[in-house]
C-alpha positions as CSV (number, residue, x, y, z in Angstrom):
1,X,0.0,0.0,0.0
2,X,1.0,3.7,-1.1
3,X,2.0,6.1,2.0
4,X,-0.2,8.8,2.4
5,X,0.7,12.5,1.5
6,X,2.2,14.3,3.9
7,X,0.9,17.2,2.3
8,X,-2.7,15.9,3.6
9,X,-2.3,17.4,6.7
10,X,0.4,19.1,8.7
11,X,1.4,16.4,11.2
12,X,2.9,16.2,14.1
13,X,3.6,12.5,13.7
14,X,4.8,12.7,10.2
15,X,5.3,8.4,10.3
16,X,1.1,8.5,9.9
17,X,1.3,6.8,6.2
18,X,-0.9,5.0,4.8
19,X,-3.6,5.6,2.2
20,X,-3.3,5.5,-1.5
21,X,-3.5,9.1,-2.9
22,X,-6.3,8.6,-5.8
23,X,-6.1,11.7,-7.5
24,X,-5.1,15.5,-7.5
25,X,-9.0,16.1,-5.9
26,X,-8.4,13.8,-3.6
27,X,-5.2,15.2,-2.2
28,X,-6.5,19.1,-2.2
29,X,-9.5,17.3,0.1
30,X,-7.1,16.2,3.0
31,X,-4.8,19.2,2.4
32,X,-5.9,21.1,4.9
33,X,-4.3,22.5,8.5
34,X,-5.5,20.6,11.6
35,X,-7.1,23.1,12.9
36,X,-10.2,23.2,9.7
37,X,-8.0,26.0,7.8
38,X,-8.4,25.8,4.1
39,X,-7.1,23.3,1.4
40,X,-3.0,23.9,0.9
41,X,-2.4,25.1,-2.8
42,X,1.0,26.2,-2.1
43,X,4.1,24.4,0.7
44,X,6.7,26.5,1.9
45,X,9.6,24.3,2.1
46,X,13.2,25.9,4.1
47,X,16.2,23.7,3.3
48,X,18.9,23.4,6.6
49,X,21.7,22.1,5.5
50,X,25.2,23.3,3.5
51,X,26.4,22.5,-0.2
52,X,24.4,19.2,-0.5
53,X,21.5,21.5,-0.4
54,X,22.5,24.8,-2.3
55,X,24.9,23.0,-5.1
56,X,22.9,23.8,-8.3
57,X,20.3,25.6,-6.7
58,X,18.2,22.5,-5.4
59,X,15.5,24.4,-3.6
60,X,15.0,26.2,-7.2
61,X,15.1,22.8,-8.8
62,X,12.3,21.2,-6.0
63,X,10.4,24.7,-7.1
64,X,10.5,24.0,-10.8
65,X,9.9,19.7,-10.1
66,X,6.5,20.9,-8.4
67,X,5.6,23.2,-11.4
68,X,6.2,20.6,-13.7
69,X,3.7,18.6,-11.2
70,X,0.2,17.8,-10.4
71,X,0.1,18.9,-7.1
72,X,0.4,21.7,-4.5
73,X,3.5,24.7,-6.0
74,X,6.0,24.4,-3.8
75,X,8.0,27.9,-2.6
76,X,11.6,26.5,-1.0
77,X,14.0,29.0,0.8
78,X,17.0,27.5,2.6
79,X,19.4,28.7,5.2
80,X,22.6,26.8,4.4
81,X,26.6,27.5,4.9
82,X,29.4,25.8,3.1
83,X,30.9,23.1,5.1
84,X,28.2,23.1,8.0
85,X,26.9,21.1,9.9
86,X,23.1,20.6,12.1
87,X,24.5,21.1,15.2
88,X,26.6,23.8,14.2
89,X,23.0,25.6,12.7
90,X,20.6,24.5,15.1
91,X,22.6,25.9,17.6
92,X,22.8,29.4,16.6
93,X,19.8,31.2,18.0
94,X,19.0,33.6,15.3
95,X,19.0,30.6,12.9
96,X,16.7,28.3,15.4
97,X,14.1,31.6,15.3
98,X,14.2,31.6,11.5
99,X,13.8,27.9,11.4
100,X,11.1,27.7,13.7
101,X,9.7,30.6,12.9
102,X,9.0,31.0,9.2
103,X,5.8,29.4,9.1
104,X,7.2,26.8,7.3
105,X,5.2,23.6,6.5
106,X,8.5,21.2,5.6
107,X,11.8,22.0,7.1
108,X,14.1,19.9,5.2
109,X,17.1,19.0,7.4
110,X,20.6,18.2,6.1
111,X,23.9,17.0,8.1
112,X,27.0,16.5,6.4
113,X,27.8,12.9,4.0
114,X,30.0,12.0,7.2
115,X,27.8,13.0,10.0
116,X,29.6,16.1,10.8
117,X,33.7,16.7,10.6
118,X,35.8,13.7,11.4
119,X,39.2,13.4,9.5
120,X,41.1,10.6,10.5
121,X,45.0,10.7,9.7
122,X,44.2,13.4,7.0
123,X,40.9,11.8,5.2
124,X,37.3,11.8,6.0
125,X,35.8,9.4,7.8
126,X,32.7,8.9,9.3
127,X,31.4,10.7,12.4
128,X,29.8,8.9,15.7
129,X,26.0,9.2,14.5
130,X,24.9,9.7,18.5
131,X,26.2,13.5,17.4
132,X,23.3,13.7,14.6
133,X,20.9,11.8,16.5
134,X,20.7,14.5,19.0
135,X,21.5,17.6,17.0
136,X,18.1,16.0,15.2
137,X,16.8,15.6,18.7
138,X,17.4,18.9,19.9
139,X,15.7,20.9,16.5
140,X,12.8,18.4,15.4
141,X,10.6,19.1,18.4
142,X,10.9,22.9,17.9
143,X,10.2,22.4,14.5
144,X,6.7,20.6,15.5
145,X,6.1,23.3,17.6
146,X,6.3,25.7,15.0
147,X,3.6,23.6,13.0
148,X,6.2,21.7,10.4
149,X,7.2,18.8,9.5
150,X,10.6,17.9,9.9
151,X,12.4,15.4,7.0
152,X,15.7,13.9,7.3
153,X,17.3,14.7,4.1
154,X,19.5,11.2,3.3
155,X,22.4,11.7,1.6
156,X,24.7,10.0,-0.3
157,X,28.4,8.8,1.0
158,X,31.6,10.2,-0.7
159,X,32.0,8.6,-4.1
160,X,35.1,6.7,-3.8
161,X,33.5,5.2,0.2
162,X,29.9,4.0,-1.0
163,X,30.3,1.5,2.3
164,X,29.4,4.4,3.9
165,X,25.6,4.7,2.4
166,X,25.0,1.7,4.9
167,X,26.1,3.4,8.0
168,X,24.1,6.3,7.0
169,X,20.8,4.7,6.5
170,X,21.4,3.2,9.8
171,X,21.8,6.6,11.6
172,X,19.1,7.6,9.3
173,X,16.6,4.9,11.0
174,X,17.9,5.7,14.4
175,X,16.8,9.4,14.2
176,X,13.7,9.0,12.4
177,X,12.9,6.2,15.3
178,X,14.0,8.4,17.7
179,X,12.6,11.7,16.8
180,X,9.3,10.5,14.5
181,X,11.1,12.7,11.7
182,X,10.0,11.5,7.7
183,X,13.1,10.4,6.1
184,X,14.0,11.1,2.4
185,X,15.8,8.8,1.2
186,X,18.1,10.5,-1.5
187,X,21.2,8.1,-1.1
188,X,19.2,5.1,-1.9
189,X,17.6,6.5,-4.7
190,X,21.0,7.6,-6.2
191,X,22.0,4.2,-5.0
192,X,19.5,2.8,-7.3
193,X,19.5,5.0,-10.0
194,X,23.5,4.4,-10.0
195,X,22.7,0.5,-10.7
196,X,20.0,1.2,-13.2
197,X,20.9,4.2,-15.2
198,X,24.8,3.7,-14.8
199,X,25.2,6.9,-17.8
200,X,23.7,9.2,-15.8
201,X,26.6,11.4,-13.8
202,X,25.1,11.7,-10.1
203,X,28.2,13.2,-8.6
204,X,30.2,16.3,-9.4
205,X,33.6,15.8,-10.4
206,X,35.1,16.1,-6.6
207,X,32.9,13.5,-5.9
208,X,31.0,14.3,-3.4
209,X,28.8,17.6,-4.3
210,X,25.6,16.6,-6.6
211,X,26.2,17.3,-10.2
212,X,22.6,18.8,-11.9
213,X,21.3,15.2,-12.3
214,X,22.0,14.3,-8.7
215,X,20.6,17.6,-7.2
216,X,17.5,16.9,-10.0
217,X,17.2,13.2,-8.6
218,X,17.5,14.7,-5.0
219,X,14.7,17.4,-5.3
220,X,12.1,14.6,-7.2
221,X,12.6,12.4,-4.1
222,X,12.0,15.2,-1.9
223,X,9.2,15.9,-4.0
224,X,7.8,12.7,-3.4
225,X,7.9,12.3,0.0
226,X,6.2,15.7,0.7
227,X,3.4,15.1,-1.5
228,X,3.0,11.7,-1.7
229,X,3.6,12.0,-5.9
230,X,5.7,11.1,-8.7
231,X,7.1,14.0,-10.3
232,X,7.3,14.3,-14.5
233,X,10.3,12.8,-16.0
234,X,10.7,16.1,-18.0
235,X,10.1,19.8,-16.9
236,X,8.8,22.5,-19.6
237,X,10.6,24.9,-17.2
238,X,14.3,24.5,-16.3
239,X,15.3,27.9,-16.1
240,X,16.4,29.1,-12.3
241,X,18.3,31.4,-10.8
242,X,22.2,30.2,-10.3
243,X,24.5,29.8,-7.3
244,X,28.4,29.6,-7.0
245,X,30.2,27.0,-5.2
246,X,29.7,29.7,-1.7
247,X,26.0,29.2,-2.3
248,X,25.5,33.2,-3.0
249,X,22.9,33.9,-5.7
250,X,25.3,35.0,-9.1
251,X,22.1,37.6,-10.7
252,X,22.6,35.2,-13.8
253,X,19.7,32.2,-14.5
254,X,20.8,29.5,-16.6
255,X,19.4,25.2,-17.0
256,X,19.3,23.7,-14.0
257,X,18.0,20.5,-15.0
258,X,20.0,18.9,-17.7
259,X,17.3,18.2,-20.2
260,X,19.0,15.4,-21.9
261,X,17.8,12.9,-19.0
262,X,14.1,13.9,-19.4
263,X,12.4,10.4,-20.1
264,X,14.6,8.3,-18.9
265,X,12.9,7.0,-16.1
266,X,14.8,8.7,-13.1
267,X,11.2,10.6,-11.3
268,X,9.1,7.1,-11.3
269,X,12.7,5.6,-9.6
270,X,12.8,8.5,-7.2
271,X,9.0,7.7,-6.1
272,X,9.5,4.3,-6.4
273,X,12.6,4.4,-3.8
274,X,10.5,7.3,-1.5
275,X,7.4,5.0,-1.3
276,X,9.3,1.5,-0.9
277,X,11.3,2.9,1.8
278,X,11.3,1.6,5.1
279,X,12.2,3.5,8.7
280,X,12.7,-0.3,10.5
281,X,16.0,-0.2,11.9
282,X,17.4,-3.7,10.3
283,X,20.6,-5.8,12.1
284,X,23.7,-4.3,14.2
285,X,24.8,-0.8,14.0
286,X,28.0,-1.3,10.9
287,X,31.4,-0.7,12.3
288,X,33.1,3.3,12.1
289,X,36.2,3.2,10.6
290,X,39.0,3.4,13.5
291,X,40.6,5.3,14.4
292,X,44.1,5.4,15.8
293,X,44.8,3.6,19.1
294,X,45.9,5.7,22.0
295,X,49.2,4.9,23.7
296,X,48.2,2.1,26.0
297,X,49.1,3.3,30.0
298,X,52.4,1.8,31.1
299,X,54.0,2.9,33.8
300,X,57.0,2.1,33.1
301,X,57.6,4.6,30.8
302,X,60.2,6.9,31.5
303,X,58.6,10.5,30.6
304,X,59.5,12.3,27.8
305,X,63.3,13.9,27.8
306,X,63.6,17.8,28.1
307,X,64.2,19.2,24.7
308,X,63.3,19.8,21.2
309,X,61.3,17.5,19.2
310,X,60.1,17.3,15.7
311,X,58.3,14.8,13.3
312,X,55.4,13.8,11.3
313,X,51.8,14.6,12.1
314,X,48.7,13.0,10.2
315,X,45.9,15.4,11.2
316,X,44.8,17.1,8.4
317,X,44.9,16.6,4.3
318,X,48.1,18.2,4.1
319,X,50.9,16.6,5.8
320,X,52.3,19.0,8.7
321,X,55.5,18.9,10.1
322,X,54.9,18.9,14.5
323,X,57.3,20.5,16.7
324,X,57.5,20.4,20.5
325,X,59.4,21.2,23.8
326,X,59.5,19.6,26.7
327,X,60.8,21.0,30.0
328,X,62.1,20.0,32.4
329,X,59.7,16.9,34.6
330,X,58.7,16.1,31.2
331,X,56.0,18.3,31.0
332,X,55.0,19.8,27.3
333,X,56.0,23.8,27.1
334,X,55.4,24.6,23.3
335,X,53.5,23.2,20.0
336,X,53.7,24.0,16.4
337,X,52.3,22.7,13.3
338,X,53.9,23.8,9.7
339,X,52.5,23.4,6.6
340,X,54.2,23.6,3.0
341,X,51.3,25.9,1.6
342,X,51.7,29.3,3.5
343,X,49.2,30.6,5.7
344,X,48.2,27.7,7.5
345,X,50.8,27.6,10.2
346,X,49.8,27.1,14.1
347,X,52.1,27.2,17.6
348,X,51.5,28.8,20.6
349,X,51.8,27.9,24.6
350,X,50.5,24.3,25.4
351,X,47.4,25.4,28.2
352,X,47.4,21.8,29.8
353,X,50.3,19.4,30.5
354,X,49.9,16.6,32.8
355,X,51.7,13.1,32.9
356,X,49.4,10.1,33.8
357,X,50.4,6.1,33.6
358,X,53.5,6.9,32.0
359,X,51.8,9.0,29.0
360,X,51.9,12.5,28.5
361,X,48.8,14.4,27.8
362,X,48.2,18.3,26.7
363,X,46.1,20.4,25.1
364,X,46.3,23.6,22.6
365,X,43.2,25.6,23.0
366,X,42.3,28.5,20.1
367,X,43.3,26.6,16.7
368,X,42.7,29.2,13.9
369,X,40.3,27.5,11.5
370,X,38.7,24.6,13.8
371,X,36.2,26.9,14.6
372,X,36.3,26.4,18.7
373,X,37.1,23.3,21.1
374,X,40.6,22.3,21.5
375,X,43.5,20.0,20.1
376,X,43.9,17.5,22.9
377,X,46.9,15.0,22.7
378,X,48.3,11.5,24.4
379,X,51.8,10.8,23.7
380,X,54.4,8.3,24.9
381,X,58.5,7.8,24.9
382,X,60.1,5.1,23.3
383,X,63.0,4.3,22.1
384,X,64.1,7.8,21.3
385,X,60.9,8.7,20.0
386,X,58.1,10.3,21.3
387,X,54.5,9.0,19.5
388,X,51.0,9.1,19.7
389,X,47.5,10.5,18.9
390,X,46.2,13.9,18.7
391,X,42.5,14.9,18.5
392,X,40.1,18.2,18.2
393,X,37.6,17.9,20.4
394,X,34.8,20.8,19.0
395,X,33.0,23.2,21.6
396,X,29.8,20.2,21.1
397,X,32.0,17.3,22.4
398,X,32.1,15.5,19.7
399,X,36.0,14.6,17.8
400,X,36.0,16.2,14.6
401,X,39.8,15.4,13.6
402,X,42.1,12.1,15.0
403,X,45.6,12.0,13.6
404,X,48.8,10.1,14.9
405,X,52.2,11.8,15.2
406,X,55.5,10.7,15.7
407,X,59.0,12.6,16.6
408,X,62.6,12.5,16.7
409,X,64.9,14.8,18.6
410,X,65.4,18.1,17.0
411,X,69.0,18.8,15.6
């Protein structure tokens, strides 16, 4: 059985589905507020998110997808920032207002392919999804409040990791269970469309933004699920207003749909993959990539000699070179990190230092670019060296950046 339109009425448990939508009259019946008001003719739809959601304009594509439909016209705003993240936007209070106080009847919410920011010895990896869970958590009853819906916008993983669509529909599941939030499932439908129409170019060359086809195939699932419809394989209209890669409106208009995959199918998968999905959390949670292990306590250890030290640190995409002095009790004094491309240098006074179970631990506080929260490191001496692991810790709690290091006496 068909799930039932979520455009038939503004729930506050958006997981009522159910009944097969029989016709556009039958949909402008039920379309109504709660509270009697009259049928909806027209959604307003607010995108929360970053460039998943602004790349090619996608809240001008879902606008154009729901002209070329049969039901309600759709008028999508968003409130996105390159590179963010829900917790990071849900926690701004002017955002929250404008999110929960537009009189919106969707609020489409979108976290990061990875779950938020966590590099692992220089490459993305996936975050701990308890972070999204409760950044969802914290927003989707406010958003009720307000008289919305709120919808988990699903991505889809990296291009060259597409293990990780599996650990996203799992944290998917979890939050939708958890918070009764409607889940689009975009990844599985570019999942499917990937098997099925392997000519079609989902990804943008970086390969991870949307090309136009993926953000088209994103906005007709989107479409779906908020209206309980297929949208047309082929728009009359494809004209919209453009964006830049900073998501800031150019003043020129230009395709955003890529007619030359009209008619091949792509809106009747997109409805097919919104109405066959399922929220039922399936099997164990799949495994995070790991991380690096910390230095394992031993007492033993003879702290780290007094000195200069420099080495090798794996914490972000370009390789740094870590430098560090130890005074005297072993305690760390001073931290730098150099890069080869100018500009991104760091060092300053180390605010922490502490020696426990024959490992040394201390932290930098204030790292330009990290955007808060700290860079918090366990190291241990051996054999001339000093090794170990080094973290960032954002103002939320959650790690955002694991690397290992390793150094040699300074010359």
């Amino acid at each position: 059985m068909k799930k039932q339109s979520l455009v038939g009425y503004r729930c506050r448990n958006s997981t009522v589905l159910g009944f097969l939508i029989l016709s556009v009259l039958s949909v402008v019946a039920v379309a109504q507020e709660q509270n009697g008001a009259a049928p909806v003719d027209t959604l307003r739809v607010l995108y929360v998110g970053n460039s998943f959601s602004y790349y090619n304009n996608q809240p001008g594509i879902l606008e154009l997808v729901a002209r070329g439909g049969r039901g309600p016209a759709i008028v999508a705003e968003r409130i996105t920032r390159p590179g963010a993240t829900l917790f990071g936007l849900t926690n701004d209070t002017d955002l929250l207002s404008r999110i929960t106080g537009g009189s919106w009847d969707f609020v489409i919410l979108q976290e990061q392919s990875t779950l938020g920011r966590r590099t692992i010895n220089g490459r993305a990896g996936m975050q701990d999804p308890r972070f999204f869970v409760s950044s969802v958590k914290n927003v989707a009853s406010a958003i009720r409040r307000s008289g919305a819906v709120p919808v988990l916008f699903l991505t889809w993983g990296r291009e060259r990791f597409p293990e990780d669509l599996d650990r996203l529909v799992y944290a998917y599941r979890v939050a939708g269970a958890e918070t009764g939030a409607t889940i689009a499932p975009v990844g599985p439908a570019w999942a499917a469309a990937h098997r099925t129409h392997p000519s079609v170019v989902l990804y943008d060359p970086d390969g991870s933004h949307p090309s136009p086809a993926g953000s088209f195939v994103s906005a007709m699932v989107i479409y779906s699920i908020i209206t309980g419809r297929p949208a047309s394989d082929s728009l009359d209209v494809t004209i919209g207003p453009a964006v830049d890669t900073a998501g800031e409106f150019t003043g020129d208009s230009l395709d955003l749909v890529p007619r030359e995959i009209f008619g091949q199918g792509l809106a009747s998968l997109a409805y097919r993959v919104s109405q066959d999905w399922s929220g039922a959390i399936v099997g164990d949670a799949p495994n995070l990539p790991l991380a690096p292990a910390f230095p394992p306590p031993d007492e033993s250890r003879p702290p780290a000699a007094e000195g200069n030290w420099s080495g090798s640190l794996s914490l972000l995409p370009i390789p740094g070179t870590m430098t560090l002095s130890i005074g005297s009790g072993g305690r760390a004094l001073h931290w730098s990190l150099r890069f080869p491309r100018p500009g991104f240098d760091i060092e300053g006074a180390v605010s922490e230092s502490r020696i426990e179970d024959g490992t040394l631990r201390f932290k930098f506080e204030g790292v330009p670019g990290l955007r808060g929260g700290a860079l918090e490191f366990w190291a241990a001496h051996s054999n001339g060296e000093i090794f170990g692991v080094a973290r960032h810790v954002a103002d939320g709690g959650q790690t955002e950046i694991v690397g290992e290091f390793r150094l040699s006496p300074a010359n």
